[in-house]
N, C-alpha and C positions, 0 to 999 in steps of 0.2 A: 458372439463368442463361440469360439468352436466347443461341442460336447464330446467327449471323449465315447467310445462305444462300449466302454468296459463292464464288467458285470456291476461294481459299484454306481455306476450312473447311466442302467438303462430304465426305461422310463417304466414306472410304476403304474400297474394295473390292479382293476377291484378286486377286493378280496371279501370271503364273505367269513361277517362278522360272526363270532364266538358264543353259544347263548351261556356258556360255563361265567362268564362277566358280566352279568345281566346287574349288577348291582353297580351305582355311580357316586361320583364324588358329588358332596355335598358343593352346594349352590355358591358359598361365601369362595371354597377354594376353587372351585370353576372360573369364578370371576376375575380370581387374582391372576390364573395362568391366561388368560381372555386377554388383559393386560400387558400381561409380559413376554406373551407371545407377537413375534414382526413379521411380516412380509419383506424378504429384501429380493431387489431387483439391481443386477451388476451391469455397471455406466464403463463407458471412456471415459477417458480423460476431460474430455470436452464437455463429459456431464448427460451424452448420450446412451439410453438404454438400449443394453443390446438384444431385450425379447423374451430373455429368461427370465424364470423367478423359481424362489424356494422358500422355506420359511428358516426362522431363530427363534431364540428364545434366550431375554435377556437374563443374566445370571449375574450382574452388578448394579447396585444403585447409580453408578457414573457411569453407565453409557457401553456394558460389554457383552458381546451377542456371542452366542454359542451355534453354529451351523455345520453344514458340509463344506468341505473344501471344495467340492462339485457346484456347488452353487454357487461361487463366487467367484471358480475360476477353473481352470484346463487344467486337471489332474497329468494327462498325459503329457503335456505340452510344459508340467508344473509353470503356468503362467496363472496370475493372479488377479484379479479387475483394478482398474486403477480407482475407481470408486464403488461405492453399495447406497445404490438408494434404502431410506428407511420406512416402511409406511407402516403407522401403528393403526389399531382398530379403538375406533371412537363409540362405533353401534356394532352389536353383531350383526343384523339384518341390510348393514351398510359394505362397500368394498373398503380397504383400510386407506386410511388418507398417506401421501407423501407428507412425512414429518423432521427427518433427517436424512445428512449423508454420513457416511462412513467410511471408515479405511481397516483393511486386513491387514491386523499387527501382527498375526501369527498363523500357521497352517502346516499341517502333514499330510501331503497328497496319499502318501499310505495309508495313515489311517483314516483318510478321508473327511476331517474336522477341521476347521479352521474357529477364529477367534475375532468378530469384529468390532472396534470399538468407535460409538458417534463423535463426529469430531465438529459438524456442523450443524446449523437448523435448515429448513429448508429454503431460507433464503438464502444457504448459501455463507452463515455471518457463524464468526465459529462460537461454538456451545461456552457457557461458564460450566459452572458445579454443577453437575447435574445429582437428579436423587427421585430418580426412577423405578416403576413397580418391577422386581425381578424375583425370581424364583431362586428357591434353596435346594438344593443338592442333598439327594440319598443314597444311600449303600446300594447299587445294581450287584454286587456280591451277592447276596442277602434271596433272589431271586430265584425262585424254583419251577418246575412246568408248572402250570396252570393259575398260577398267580395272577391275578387282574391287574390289565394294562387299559392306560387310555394316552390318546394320541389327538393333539392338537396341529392344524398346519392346518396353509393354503391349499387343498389335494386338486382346485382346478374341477372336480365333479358339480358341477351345480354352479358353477360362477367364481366369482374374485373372494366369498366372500367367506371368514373360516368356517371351518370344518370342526367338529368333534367324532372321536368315533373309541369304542369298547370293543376289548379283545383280551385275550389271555398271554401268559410265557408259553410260544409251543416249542420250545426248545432251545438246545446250543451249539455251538459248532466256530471251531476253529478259524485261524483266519482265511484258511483256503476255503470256508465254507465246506466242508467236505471233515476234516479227520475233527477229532476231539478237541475242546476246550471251550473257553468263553469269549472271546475275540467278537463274537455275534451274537445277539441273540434274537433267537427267532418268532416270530407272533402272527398273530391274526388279526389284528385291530383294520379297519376299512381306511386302506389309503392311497394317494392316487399323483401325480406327476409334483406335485406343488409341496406336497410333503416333507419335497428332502429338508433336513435340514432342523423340522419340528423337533418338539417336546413329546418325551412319552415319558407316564407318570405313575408311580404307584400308588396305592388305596389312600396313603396318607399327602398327597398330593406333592411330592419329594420328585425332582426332573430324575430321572435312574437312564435315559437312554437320548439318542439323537437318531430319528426314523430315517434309514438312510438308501433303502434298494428294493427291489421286488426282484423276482425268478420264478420262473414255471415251470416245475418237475416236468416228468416225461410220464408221468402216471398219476398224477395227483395235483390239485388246484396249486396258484400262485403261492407263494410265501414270504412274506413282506421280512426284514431284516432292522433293526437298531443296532449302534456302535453303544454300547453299555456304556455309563459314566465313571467305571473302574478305569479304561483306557484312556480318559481326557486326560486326566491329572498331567503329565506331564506337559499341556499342552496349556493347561488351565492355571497351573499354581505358580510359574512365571509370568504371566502377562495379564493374568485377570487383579484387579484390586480390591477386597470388599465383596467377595462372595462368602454367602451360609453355608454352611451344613447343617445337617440335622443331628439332633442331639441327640445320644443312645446310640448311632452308627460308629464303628470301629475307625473315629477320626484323628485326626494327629491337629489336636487347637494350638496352631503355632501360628504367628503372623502370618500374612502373604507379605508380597515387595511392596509393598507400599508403605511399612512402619507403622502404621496408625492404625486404629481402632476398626476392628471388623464390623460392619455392619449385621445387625442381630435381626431376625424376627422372632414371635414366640414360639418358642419349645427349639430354638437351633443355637448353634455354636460356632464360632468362624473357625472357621479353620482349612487347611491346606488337600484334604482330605484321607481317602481311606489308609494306612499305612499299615504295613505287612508285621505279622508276628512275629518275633523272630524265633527262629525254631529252638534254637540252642547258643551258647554262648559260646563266641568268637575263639578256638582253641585250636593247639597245634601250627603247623606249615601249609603256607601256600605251595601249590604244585606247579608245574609246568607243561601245556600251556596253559596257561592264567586264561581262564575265563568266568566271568559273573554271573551271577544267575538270579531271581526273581529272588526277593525274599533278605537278600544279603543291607547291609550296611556298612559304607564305606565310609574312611574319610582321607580327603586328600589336601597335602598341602601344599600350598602353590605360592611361588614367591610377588611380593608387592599382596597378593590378595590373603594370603592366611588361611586357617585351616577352613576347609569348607566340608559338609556332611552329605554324604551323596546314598538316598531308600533307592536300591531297586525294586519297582512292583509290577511288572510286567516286560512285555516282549515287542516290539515294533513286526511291521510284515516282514522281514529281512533276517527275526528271529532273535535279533539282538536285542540285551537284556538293554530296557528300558527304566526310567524314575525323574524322581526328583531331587535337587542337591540346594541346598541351606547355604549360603553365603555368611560371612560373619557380618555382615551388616544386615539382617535378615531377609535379605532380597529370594526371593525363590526362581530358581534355573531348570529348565529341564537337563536330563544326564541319561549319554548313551553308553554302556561298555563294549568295547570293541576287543574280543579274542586275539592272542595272541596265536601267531604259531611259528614255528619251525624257521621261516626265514619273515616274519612280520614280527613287530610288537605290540603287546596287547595295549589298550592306547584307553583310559575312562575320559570322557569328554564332558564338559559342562557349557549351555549356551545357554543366552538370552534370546536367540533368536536372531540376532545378529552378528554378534561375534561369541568366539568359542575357548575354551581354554582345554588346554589336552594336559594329559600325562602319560607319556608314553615310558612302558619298561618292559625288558628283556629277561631270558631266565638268569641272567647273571646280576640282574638288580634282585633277585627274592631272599628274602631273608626272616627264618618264621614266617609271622604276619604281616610282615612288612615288604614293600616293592619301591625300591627308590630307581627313578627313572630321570628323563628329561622332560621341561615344560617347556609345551610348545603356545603361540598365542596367532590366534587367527581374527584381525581387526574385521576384516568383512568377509561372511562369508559368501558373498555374492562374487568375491573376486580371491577365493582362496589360492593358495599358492603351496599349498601342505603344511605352512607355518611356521613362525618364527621360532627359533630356539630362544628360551630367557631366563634359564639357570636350571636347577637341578626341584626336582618334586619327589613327593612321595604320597605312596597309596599305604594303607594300612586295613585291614580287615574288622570290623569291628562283632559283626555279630550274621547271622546267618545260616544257610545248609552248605555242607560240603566242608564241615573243620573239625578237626580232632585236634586232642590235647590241651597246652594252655597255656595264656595269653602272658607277654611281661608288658610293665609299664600298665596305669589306665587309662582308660577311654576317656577322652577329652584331655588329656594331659599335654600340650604344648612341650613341655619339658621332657617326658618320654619321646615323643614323635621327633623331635630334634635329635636328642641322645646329647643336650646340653645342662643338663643340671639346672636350667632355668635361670640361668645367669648370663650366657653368652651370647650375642646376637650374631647369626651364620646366614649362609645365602638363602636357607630354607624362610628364615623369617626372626624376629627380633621378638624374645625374653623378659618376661617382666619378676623381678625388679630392673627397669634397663639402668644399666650404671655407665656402659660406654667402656673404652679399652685403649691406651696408648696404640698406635700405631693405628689406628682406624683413620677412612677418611669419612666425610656424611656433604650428602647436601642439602641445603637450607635453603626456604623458600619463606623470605618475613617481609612482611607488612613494609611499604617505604625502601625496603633496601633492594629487595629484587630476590633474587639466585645468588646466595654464595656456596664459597665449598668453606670448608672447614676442616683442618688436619688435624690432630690429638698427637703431639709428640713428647708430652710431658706431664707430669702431674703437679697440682696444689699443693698447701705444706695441709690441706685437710685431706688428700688423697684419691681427691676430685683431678680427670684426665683433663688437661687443657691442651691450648695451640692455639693456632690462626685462624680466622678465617678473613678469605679473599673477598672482597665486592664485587659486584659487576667490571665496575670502571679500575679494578686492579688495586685497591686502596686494602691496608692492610688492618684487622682489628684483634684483637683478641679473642678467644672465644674459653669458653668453660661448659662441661656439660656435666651436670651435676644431679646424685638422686638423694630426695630428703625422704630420710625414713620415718621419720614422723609423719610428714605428708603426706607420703607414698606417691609422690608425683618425681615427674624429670625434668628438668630445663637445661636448653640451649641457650647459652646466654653468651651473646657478643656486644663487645665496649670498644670504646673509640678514647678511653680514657677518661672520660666528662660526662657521658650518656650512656643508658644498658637501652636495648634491646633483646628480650630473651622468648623463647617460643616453650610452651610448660604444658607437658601431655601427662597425662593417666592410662594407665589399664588397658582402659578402656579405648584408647586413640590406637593402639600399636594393629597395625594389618600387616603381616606379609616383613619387608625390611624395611618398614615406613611407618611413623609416630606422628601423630596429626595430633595438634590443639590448638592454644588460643595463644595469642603474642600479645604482649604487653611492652609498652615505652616510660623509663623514666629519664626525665633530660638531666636531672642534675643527681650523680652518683651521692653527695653531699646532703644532697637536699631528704627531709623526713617526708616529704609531699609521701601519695601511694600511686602508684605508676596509673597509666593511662593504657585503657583497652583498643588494642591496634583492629583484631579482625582475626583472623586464622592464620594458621602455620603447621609448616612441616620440615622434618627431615629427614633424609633417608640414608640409608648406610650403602656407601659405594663397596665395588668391586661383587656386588649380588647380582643379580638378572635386572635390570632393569630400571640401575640406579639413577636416581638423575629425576627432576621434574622439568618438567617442558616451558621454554620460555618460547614464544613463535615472532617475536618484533617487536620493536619499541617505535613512537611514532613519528620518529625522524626517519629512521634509517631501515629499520625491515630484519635488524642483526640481532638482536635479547630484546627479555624484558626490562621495561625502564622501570627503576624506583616510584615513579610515579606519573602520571597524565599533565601534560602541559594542554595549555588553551592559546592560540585555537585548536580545537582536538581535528589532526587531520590523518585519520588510517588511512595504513598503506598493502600494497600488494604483499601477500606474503605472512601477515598478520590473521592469526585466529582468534576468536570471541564468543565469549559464552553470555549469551542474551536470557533476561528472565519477561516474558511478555506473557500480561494476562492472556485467558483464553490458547494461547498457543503453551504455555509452559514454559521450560530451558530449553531456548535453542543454540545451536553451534552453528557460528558463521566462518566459513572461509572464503577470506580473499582473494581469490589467484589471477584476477585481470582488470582491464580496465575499460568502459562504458566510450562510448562518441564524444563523450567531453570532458575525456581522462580520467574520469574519478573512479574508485575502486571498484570493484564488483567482483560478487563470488555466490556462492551455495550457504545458502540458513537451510539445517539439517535440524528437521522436529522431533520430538520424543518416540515418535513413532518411525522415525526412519525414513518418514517423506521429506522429500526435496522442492525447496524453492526456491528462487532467484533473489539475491539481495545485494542492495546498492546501500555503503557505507561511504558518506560524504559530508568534508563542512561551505557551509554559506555562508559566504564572511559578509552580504547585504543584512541580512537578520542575524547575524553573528549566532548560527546554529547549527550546532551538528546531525545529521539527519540519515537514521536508517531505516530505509524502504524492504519489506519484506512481502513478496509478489506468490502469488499462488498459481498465476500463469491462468488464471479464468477470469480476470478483471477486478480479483478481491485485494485488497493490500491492509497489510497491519504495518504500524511503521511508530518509531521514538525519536521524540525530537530532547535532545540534549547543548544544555547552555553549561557557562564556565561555573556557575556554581553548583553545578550537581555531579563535579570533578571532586574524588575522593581517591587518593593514592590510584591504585591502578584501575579502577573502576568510575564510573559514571553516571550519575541517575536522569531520569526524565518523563515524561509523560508519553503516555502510548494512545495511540487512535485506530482508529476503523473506516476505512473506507471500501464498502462493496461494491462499487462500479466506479474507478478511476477514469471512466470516460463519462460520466454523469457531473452534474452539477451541484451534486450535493456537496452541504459540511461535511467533513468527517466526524464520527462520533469518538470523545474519548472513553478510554476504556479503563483507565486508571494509571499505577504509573509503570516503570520499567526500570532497566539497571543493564550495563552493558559492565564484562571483567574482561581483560586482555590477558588473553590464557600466555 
C-alpha cells in the first residue's frame, strides 16, 4: 500500500524518555491494556499483506478497534485496505498471533483515526457475539504539561513484540501543529514506526489519546504527537457499540446506536462521551451568515426522520464546527456545520458514514432562533450527486455562545418547532395526539394486503375522518383513522365490510410524517373472538417529502409488492430483500441480473457496507428455495427455504456455512434465517 509522505505519517523515530514519569501503572491495569491492545496489518482483497503494520486498541466488547487512518489506509489517496489482519498478544515475550480479520467501518483521513470492527476469525469463518477485553475511555480535556503518560504499541525497536514506554504531556498545539489549541498533544513517551495507531493512557489507566506522528525540530530533539480522545467522538459515538467511559469525567450517559445496555466496568459509565457546557441559554436572533461553532446545541428537524439533537464539540482540519447528533431512535451520527455565505447556504449535515442528511438555509429562512430551509438526502455518499431535495427542514438553536436575548416555544417541544399547536400533522413531521384531517391522503403499508393509499374525505357520526382506501390490485375498502383518548393510541383501520384490518401506533411510533406500530386481523366484524397479531405497520401522510414506502416486486412479475409469498418461491430481477443471517446480521440484497443458467443474481449489501455477490434461486428437484451469499474468497453463507417457512411477505429457513466451496466438506449450520421482500 502506498504511504502518503505527510507530516502525519512519517515514520517515527526514538525519543528519549521523560524521568518527570518515573512512576507506573499498577501491574493488574498493565495487563488489561496488554490485552486490548492489537497489532493490525492491512490485506488485499485476496487476503494478501501488504508489509505494513501499526497498532489499536480495542474500545468494545464486540469487536471495535480504535487506530490511525494511516495504518489502514492512503490518507492522500483517501483509499482504505480492503481488509486488516488482527493479531492479539497471547505472551508478552511472544510476537502477537494472527487471530482475526477486519473491516474499516469508519475513518477521517483528516483527523487521521479510523474505526475497525472484527468481522471474522482467522480461518476466515465470520465471528458470533464476541465479548472481548477493551479498554474504557477518559477525559484528554482534563490533561495538563507534565502529567504522566504511557504508550503501548508495536514500535518495531527490539522485534514484533509489544512495547511499553513512560513519558509526560509536553504540550499542545493546534491542528497545523504550529498555532494554539488542542487538536495535538504533544509528549515524550519512547515510540517508534509500529506505534501508530496505539494506546496512550493516563495514571488511572483511561485510553485519553491515539499515538499518531513524530518530527524533528530544527534545534531540539524529536517530538512524538497523540490525536486526544476529545477529537474521536464524532468518529466514535456513531459506529462504536458498547464502549465505557469513565465515571467522574464530564460525560453525556446516553445510549450509543446500538439501543441496548452499555457495557460497564468498575468505576465507568457508558456513555457517548465528553459533552460541552453550554455557556449560556439559547436567547435572541440568529444572524447572517449563519455559522456554528463549538459549544452550541442544535436541533433539526428533518422529515420521514423527526427531530434529531445535534452537540457541537469541536472543529475538523478544514475548521469546520464538528459533533455529534441523537437520532430519535437513539442511534448516534456524527454532524458537520457548514457556514453559510453570501452566495452559499449554510448547510448542518448528519451521517452514518454512509449516507448524509443535510439542511440547508439561506438568510431569508432565519427567523429569531429558528432557520427553516431545505432537506436534502444523499443515499451514498461514495456517489454523491449534491442530493436529493425531500421537503422543507428546519434548524433551531438551542443553547450555546454567540446569542443574546430570549427564546419562544421549549426546547424539545415538537409543537413549538412545527408552530402546529400539536394537533396537525405538516410536511415538517406528524403531532401527537395524531387525530388525521379530511382531505389528507396517507399510505399504508399492512400485513397481507401490501401498499395501499387511503383518502379521508369524510367523517364518522363520532367525528372520526374516514374514506377509502385502494389495494394493490385496485379493490376498494373503507378506511377510518381514528384517535382514542382514553388509549391514547391511533389506528388505521380498513374493512372489506366482513373483516378489519387496522395498523394501531402510540407516541412513541410517529418519526418525521410516518407512524409505525403493530397490525392486527379480525375476520369476522360480528364476531367477540379478540383480533389476531399480523406483524408491523405503517403509514405515512402524502404530499410531505418522501411519502410513500417502497414496494421493489412481487414474485410474478417484478411490478409491487405482493400481499403475500406464493410457493414455489421464485425471485425475480428487479426485486429487493432484506435478509437476517446469523454471524452476518441484516443484509440487503439486490437483484439486478441473471447468472449462466438464468437465475437471478445481484449484490447482498452487509451492515457495514461491504459488498458481495448473491444468487437468489428456487430448485424445484428438492423443492427449495436457495440463497447463496459469496464473499468472493471461497467463503459462502447461504438459507435454504421451503413452503412452510412462507409467512405473508417473508420466509423463514435454516442458514449454513461453508468456508471453502471448492473443498468437500459439509456445510456447517449456523442457525436459522428469514428473508422480507422489501
Amino acid at each position: 500500500m502506498k504511504r502518503t509522505a505527510s507530516l502525519l505519517l512519517s515514520v517515527l523515530s526514538l525519543t528519549v524518555p521523560s524521568f518527570a514519569a518515573a512512576q507506573t501503572l499498577p501491574q493488574a491495569v498493565r495487563e488489561r491494556i496488554i490485552k486490548a491492545t492489537v497489532m493490525l496489518l492491512p490485506a488485499t482483497e485476496d487476503g494478501k499483506l501488504d508489509g505494513s503494520r501499526g497498532s489499536g486498541t480495542i474500545i468494545s466488547p464486540e469487536g471495535f478497534i480504535l487506530t490511525n487512518y494511516h495504518v489502514v489506509g492512503d490518507n492522500e489517496a483517501r483509499r482504505l485496505a480492503p481488509w486488516v489482519q488482527v493479531r492479539t498478544v497471547r505472551f508478552v515475550d511472544e510476537e502477537p498471533q494472527p487471530t482475526y480479520w477486519g473491516k474499516v467501518i469508519a475513518g477521517d483521513p483528516f483527523l487521521d483515526l479510523a474505526v475497525v470492527q472484527i468481522v471474522e476469525d482467522k480461518d476466515e469463518k465470520p465471528v458470533g457475539k464476541l465479548n472481548l477485553p477493551f479498554m474504557q475511555i477518559g477525559d484528554s480535556n482534563r490533561l495538563t504539561i507534565g502529567d504522566p503518560i504511557y504508550v503501548f504499541g508495536f514500535q518495531g525497536t527490539g522485534g514484533m513484540t509489544l512495547s511499553y514506554s513512560a513519558g509526560s504531556v509536553a504540550g499542545f498545539t493546534g491542528e497545523d501543529l504550529s498555532s494554539g489549541g488542542r487538536q495535538w498533544i504533544k509528549h515524550d513517551a519512547q515510540t517508534g514506526p509500529g506505534n501508530s495507531g496505539g494506546g496512550a493512557y493516563n495514571t488511572d489507566g483511561d485510553l485519553i489519546g491515539v499515538h499518531s506522528a513524530g518530527i524533528a525540530g530544527q534545534n531540539n530533539s524529536r517530538t512524538s504527537f497523540m490525536r486526544p480522545l476529545s477529537v474521536a467522538w464524532g468518529l466514535i459515538t456513531p459506529n462504536v457499540p458498547k464502549f465505557a467511559v469513565r465515571s467522574g469525567t464530564s460525560t453525556a450517559s446516553t445510549a450509543t446506536n446500538t439501543g441496548g445496555a452499555q457495557a460497564q466496568t468498575r468505576g465507568t459509565t457508558a456513555g457517548t462521551g465528553p459533552a460541552p457546557t453550554p455557556r449560556s441559554d439559547a436567547t435572541g436572533t440568529l444572524s447572517w451568515p449563519l455559522r456554528g461553532q463549538s459549544g452550541q446545541t442544535w436541533t433539526m428537524q428533518y422529515p420521514e426522520v423527526g427531530r434529531i439533537s445535534v452537540t457541537l464539540t469541536g472543529t475538523n482540519a478544514e475548521g469546520t464546527p464538528t459533533g455529534t447528533a441523537t437520532l430519535p431512535n437513539g442511534a448516534k451520527w456524527s454532524a458537520l456545520f457548514f457556514a453559510g455565505t453570501s452566495s452559499a447556504a449554510a448547510k448542518l449535515a448528519v451521517s452514518d458514514g454512509k449516507a448524509a442528511l443535510f439542511c440547508a438555509v439561506d438568510r431569508a429562512g432565519l427567523s429569531g432562533l429558528n432557520a427553516r430551509g431545505t432537506a436534502l438526502y444523499i443515499e451514498d455518499l461514495n456517489r454523491s450527486n449534491g442530493g436529493d431535495e425531500v421537503g422543507d427542514c428546519t434548524l433551531q438553536l438551542q443553547s450555546g455562545p454567540g446569542t443574546t436575548g430570549s427564546t419562544t416555544g421549549t426546547s424539545g417541544s415538537l409543537g413549538s418547532l412545527l408552530g402546529q399547536g400539536g394537533t396537525t400533522p405538516s410536511s415538517a413531521g406528524l403531532a401527537w395526539p395524531l387525530k388525521g384531517a379530511v382531505g389528507q391522503s396517507w399510505n399504508v403499508q399492512l400485513p397481507q394486503l401490501g401498499r395501499l393509499t387511503v383518502k379521508l374525505d369524510g367523517t364518522t357520526s363520532t367525528g372520526n375522518p374516514k374514506g377509502t382506501a385502494t389495494l394493490p390490485d385496485g379493490t376498494k375498502w373503507t378506511a377510518v383513522l381514528s384517535y382514542d383518548t382514553k388509549a391514547d393510541d391511533t389506528a388505521m383501520m380498513v374493512s372489506d365490510g366482513d373483516s378489519l384490518i387496522y395498523c394501531l401506533v402510540t407516541r412513541s411510533g410517529l418519526s418525521g410524517t410516518t407512524a409505525r406500530g403493530t397490525a392486527y386481523y379480525l375476520k369476522d366484524l360480528d364476531s367477540e373472538d379478540d383480533p389476531d397479531k399480523l406483524g408491523d405497520c405503517s403509514f405515512q401522510l402524502q404530499g410531505a417529502a418522501g411519502a410513500g414506502t417502497s414496494g421493489t416486486g412481487t414474485a410474478g412479475t417484478g411490478t409491487s409488492t405482493p400481499t403475500r409469498l406464493a410457493w414455489p418461491l421464485k425471485p425475480q430481477v428487479g426485486q429487493a430483500w432484506q435478509v437476517q443471517i446469523p454471524e452476518l446480521g441484516l443484509v440487503t440484497v439486490s437483484l439486478t441480473g441473471r447468472d449462466d443458467q438464468g437465475d437471478p443474481k445481484g449484490t447482498a449489501t452487509l451492515p457495514d457496507g461491504t459488498k458481495w455477490t448473491a444468487y437468489f434461486y428456487h430448485e424445484a428437484a428438492k423443492n427449495t428455495t436457495w440463497l447463496d451469499i459469496l464473499d468472493g474468497r471461497g467463503s459462502m453463507v447461504y438459507c435454504a427455504f421451503t413452503a412452510q417457512g412462507l409467512s405473508g411477505t417473508g420466509a423463514r429457513g435454516n442458514a449454513y456455512y461453508v468456508k471453502d466451496v471448492n473443498a468437500k466438506e459439509d456445510p456447517a449450520k449456523i442457525g436459522e434465517c428469514s428473508a422480507q421482500l422489501k
